[in-house]
PDB file with one MODEL, atoms N, CA, C and O in Angstrom:
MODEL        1
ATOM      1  N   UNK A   1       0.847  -1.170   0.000  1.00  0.00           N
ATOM      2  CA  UNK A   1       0.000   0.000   0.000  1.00  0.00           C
ATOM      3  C   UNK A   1       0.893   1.235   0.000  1.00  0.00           C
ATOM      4  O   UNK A   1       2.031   1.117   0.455  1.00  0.00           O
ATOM      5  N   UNK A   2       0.432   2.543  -0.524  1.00  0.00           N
ATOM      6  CA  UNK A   2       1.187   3.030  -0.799  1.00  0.00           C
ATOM      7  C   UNK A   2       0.249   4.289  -1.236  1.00  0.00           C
ATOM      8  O   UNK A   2      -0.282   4.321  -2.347  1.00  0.00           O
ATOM      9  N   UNK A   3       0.132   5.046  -0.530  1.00  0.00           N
ATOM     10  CA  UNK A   3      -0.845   6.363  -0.485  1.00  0.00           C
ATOM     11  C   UNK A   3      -2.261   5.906  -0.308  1.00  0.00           C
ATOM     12  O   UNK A   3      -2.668   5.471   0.769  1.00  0.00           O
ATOM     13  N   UNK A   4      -3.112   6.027  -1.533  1.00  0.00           N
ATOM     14  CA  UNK A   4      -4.206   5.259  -1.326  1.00  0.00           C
ATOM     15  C   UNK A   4      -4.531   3.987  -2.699  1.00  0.00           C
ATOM     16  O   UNK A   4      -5.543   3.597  -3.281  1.00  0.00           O
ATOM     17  N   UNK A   5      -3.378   3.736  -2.756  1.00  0.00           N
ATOM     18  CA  UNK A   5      -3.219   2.603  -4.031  1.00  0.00           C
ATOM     19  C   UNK A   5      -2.699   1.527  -3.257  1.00  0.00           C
ATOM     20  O   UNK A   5      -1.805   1.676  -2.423  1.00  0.00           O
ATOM     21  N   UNK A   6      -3.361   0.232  -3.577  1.00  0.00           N
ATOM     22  CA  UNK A   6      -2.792  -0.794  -2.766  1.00  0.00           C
ATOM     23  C   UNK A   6      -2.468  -2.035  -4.163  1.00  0.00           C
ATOM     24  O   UNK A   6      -3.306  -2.243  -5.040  1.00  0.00           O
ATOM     25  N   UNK A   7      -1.545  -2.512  -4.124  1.00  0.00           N
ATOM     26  CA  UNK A   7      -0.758  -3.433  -5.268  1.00  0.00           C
ATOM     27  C   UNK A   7       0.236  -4.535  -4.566  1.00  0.00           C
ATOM     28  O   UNK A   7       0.674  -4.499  -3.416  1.00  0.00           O
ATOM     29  N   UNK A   8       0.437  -5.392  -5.441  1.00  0.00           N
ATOM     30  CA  UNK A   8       1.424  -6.503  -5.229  1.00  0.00           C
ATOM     31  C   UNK A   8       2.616  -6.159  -6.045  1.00  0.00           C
ATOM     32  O   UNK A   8       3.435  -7.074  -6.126  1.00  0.00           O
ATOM     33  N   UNK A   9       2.812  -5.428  -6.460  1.00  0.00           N
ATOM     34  CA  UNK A   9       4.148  -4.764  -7.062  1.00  0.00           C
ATOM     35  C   UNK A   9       4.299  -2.971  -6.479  1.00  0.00           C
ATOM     36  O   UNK A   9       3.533  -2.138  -5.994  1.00  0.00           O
ATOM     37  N   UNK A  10       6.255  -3.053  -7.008  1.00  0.00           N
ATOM     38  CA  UNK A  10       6.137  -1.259  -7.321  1.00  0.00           C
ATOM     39  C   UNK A  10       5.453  -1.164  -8.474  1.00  0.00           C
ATOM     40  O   UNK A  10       4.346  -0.635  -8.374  1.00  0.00           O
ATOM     41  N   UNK A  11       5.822  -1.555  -9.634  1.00  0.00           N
ATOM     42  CA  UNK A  11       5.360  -1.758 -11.005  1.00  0.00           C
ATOM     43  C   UNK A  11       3.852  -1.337 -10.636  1.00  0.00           C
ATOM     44  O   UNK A  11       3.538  -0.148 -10.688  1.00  0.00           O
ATOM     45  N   UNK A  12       3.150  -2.081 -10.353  1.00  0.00           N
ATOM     46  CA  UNK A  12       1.519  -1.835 -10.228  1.00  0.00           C
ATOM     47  C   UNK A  12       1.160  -0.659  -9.528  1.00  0.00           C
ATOM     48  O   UNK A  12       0.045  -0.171  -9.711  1.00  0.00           O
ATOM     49  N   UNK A  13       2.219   0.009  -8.512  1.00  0.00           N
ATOM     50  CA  UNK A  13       1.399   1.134  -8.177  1.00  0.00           C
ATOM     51  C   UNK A  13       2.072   2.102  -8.574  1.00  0.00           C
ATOM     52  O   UNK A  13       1.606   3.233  -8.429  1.00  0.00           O
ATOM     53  N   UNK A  14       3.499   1.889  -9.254  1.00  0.00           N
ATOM     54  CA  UNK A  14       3.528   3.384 -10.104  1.00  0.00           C
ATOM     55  C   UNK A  14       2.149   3.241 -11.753  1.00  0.00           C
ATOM     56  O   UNK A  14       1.935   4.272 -12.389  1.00  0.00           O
ATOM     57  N   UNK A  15       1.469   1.997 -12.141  1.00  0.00           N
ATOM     58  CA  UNK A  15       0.792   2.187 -13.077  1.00  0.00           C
ATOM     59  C   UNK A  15      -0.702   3.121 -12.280  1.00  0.00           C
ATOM     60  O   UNK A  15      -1.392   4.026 -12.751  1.00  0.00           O
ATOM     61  N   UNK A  16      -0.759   2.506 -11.094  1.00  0.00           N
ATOM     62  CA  UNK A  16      -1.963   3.259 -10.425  1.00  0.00           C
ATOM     63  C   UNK A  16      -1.993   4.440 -10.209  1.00  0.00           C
ATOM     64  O   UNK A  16      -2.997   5.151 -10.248  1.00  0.00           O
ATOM     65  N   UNK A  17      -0.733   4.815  -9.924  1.00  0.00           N
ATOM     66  CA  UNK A  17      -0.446   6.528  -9.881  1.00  0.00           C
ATOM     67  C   UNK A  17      -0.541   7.435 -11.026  1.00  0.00           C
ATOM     68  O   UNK A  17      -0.917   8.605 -11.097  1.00  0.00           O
ATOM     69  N   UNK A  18       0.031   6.345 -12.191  1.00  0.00           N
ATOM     70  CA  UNK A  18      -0.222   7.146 -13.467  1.00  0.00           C
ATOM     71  C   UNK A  18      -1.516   7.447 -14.037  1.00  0.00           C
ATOM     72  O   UNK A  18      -1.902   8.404 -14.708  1.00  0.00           O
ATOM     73  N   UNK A  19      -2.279   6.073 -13.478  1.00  0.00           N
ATOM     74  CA  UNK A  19      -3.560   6.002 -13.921  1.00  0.00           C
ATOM     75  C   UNK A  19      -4.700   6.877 -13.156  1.00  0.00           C
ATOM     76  O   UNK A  19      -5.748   7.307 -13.638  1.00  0.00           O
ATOM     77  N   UNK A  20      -4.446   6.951 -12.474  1.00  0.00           N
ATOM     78  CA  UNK A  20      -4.707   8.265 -11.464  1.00  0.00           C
ATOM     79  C   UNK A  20      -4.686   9.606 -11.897  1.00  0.00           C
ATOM     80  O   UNK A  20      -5.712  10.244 -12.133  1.00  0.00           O
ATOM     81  N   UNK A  21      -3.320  10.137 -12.027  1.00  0.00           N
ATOM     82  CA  UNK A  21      -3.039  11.361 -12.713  1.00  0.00           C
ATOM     83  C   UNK A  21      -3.343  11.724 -14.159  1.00  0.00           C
ATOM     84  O   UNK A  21      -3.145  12.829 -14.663  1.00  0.00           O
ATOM     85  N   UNK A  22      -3.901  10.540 -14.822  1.00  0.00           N
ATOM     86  CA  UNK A  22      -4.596  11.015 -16.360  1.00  0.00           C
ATOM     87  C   UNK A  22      -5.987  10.954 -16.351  1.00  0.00           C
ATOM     88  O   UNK A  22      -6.662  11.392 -17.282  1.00  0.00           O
ATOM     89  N   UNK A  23      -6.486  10.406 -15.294  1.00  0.00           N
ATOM     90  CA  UNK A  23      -7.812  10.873 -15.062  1.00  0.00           C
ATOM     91  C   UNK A  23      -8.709   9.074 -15.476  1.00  0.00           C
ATOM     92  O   UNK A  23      -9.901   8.793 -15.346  1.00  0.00           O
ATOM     93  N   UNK A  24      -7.801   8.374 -15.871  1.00  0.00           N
ATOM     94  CA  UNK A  24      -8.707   6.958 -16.129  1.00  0.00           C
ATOM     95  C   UNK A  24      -8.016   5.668 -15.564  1.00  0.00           C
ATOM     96  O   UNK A  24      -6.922   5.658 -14.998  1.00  0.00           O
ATOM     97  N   UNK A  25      -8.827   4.568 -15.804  1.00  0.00           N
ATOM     98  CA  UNK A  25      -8.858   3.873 -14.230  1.00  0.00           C
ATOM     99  C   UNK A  25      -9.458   3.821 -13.161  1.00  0.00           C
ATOM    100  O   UNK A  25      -9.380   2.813 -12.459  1.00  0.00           O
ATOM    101  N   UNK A  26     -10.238   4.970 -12.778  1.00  0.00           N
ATOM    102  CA  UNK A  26     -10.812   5.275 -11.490  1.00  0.00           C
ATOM    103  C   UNK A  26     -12.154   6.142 -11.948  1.00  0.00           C
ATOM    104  O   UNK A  26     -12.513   6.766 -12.947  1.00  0.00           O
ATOM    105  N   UNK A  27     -12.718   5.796 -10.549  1.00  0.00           N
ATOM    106  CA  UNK A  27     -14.832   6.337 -10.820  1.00  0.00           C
ATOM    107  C   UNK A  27     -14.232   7.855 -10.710  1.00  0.00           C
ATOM    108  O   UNK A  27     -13.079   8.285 -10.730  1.00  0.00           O
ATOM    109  N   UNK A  28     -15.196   8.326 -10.616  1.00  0.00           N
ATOM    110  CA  UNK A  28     -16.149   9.863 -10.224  1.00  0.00           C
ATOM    111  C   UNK A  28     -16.395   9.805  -8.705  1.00  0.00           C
ATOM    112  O   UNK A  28     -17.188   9.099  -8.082  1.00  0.00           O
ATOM    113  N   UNK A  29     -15.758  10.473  -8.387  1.00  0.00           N
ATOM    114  CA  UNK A  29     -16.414  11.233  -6.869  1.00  0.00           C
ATOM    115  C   UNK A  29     -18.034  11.826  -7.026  1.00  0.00           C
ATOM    116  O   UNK A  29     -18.316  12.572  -7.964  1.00  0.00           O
ATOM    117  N   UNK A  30     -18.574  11.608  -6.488  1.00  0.00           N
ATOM    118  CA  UNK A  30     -19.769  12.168  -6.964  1.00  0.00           C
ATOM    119  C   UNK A  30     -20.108  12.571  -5.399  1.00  0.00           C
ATOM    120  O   UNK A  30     -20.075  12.004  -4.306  1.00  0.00           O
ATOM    121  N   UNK A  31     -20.517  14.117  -6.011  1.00  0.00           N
ATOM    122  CA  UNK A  31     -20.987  14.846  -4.195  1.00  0.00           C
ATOM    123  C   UNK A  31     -19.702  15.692  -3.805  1.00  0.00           C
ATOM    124  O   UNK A  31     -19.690  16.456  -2.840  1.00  0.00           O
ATOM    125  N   UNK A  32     -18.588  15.478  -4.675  1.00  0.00           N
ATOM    126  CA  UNK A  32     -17.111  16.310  -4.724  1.00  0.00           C
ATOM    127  C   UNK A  32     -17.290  17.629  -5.042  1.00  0.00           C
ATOM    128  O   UNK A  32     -17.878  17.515  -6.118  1.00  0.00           O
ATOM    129  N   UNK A  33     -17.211  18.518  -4.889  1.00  0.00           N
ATOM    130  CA  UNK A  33     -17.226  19.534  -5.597  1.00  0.00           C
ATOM    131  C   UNK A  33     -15.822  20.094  -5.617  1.00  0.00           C
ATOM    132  O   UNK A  33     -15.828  21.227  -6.098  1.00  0.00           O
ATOM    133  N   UNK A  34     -14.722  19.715  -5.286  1.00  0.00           N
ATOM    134  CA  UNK A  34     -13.591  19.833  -5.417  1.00  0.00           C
ATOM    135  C   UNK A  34     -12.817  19.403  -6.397  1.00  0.00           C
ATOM    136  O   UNK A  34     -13.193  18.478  -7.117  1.00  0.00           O
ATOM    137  N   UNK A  35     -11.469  20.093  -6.587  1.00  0.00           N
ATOM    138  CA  UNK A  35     -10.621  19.708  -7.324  1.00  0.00           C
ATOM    139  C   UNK A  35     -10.448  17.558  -6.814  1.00  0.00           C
ATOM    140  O   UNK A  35     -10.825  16.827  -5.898  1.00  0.00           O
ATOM    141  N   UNK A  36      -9.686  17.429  -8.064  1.00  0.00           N
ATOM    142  CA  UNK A  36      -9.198  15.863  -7.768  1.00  0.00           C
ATOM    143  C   UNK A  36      -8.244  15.692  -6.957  1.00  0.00           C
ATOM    144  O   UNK A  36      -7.503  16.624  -7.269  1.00  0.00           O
ATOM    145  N   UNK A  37      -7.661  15.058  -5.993  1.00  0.00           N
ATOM    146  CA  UNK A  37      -6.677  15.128  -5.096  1.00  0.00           C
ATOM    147  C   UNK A  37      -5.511  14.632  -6.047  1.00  0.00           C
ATOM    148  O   UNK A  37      -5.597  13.679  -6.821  1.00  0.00           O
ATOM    149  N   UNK A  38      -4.312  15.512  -5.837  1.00  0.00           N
ATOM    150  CA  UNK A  38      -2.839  14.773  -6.484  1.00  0.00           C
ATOM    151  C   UNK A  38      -2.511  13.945  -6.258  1.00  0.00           C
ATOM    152  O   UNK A  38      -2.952  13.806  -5.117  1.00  0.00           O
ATOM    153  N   UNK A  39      -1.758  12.766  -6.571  1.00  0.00           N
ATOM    154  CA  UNK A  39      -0.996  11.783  -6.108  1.00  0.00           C
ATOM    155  C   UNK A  39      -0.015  12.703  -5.992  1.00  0.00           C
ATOM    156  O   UNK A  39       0.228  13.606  -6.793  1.00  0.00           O
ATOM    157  N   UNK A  40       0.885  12.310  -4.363  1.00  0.00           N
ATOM    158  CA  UNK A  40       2.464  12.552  -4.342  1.00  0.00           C
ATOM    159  C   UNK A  40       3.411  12.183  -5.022  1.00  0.00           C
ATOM    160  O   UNK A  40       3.266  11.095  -5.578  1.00  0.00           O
ATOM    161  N   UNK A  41       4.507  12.809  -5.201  1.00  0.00           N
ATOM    162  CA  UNK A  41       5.188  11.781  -5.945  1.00  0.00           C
ATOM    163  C   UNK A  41       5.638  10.388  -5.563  1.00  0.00           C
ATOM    164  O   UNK A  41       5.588  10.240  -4.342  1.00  0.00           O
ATOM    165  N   UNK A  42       6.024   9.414  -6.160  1.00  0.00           N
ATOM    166  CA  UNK A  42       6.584   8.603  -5.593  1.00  0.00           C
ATOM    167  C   UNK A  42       8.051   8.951  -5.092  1.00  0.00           C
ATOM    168  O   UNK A  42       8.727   9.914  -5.454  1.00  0.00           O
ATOM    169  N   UNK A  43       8.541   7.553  -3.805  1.00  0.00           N
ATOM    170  CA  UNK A  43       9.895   7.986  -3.288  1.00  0.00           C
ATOM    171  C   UNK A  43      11.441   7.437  -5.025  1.00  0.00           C
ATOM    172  O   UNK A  43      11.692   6.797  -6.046  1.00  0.00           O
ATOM    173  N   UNK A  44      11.916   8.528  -3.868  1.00  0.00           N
ATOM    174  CA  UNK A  44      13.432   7.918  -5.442  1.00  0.00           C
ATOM    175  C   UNK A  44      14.089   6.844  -5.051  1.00  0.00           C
ATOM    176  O   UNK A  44      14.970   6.451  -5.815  1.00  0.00           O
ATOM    177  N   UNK A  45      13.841   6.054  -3.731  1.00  0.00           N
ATOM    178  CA  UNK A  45      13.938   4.847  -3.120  1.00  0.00           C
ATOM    179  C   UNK A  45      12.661   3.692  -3.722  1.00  0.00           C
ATOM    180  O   UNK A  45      11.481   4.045  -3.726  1.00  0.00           O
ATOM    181  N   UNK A  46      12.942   2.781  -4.043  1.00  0.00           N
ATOM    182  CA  UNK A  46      12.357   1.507  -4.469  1.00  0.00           C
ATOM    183  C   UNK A  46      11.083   1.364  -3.029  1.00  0.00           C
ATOM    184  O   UNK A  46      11.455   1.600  -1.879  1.00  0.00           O
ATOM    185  N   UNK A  47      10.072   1.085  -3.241  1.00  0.00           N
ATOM    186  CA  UNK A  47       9.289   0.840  -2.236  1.00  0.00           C
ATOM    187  C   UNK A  47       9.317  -0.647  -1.344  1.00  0.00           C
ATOM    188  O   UNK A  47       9.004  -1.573  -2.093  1.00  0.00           O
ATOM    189  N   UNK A  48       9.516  -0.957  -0.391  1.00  0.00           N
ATOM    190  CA  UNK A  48       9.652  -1.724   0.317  1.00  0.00           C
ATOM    191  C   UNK A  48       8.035  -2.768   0.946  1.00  0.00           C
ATOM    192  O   UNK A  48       7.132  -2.285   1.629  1.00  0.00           O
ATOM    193  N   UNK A  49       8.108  -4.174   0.465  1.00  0.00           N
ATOM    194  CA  UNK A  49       6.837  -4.666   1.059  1.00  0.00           C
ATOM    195  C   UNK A  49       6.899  -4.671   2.524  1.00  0.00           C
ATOM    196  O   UNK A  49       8.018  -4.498   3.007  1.00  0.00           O
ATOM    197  N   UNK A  50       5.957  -4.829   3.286  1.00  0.00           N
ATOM    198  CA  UNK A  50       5.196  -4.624   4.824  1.00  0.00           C
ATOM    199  C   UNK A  50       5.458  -6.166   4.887  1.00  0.00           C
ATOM    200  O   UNK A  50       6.317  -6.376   5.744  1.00  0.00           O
ATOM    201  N   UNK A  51       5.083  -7.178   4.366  1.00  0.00           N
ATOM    202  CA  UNK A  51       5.204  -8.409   4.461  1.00  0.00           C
ATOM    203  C   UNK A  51       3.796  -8.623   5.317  1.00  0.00           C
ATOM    204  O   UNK A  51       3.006  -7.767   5.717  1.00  0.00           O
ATOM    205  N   UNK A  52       3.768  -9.792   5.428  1.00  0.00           N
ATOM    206  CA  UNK A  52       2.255  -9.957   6.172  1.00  0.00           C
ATOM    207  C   UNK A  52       2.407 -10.192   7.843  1.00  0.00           C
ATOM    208  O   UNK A  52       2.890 -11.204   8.351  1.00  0.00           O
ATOM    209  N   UNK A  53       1.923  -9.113   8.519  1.00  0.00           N
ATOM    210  CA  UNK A  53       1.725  -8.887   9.931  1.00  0.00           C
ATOM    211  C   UNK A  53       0.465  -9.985  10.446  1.00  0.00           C
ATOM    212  O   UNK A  53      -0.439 -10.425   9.735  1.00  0.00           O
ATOM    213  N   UNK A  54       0.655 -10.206  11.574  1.00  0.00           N
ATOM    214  CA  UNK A  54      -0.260 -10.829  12.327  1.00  0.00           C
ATOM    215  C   UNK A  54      -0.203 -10.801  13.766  1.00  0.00           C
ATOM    216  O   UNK A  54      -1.061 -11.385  14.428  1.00  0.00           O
TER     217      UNK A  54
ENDMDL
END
């Protein structure tokens, strides 16, 4: 997980981020009357898995 994109790769959530920031991939807020929220950038460090907690 990784902002509000959750993936089994980096690969998959830099595509979610992209897919994000062009506007497809993802619903409509509906009831928003706001701008779309930015994705941050990603880190210039490789993202690290959490591994599974219990």
């Amino acid at each position: 997980m990784w902002w509000n994109f959750v993936a089994r790769t980096q690969e998959e959530i830099e595509q979610a981020r992209e897919d994000w920031t062009s506007g497809s991939g993802f619903g409509e807020v509906k009831g928003y009357d706001g701008a779309p929220l930015r994705a941050p950038q990603l880190p210039e460090v490789p993202l690290k898995p959490r591994g599974r907690v219990r």
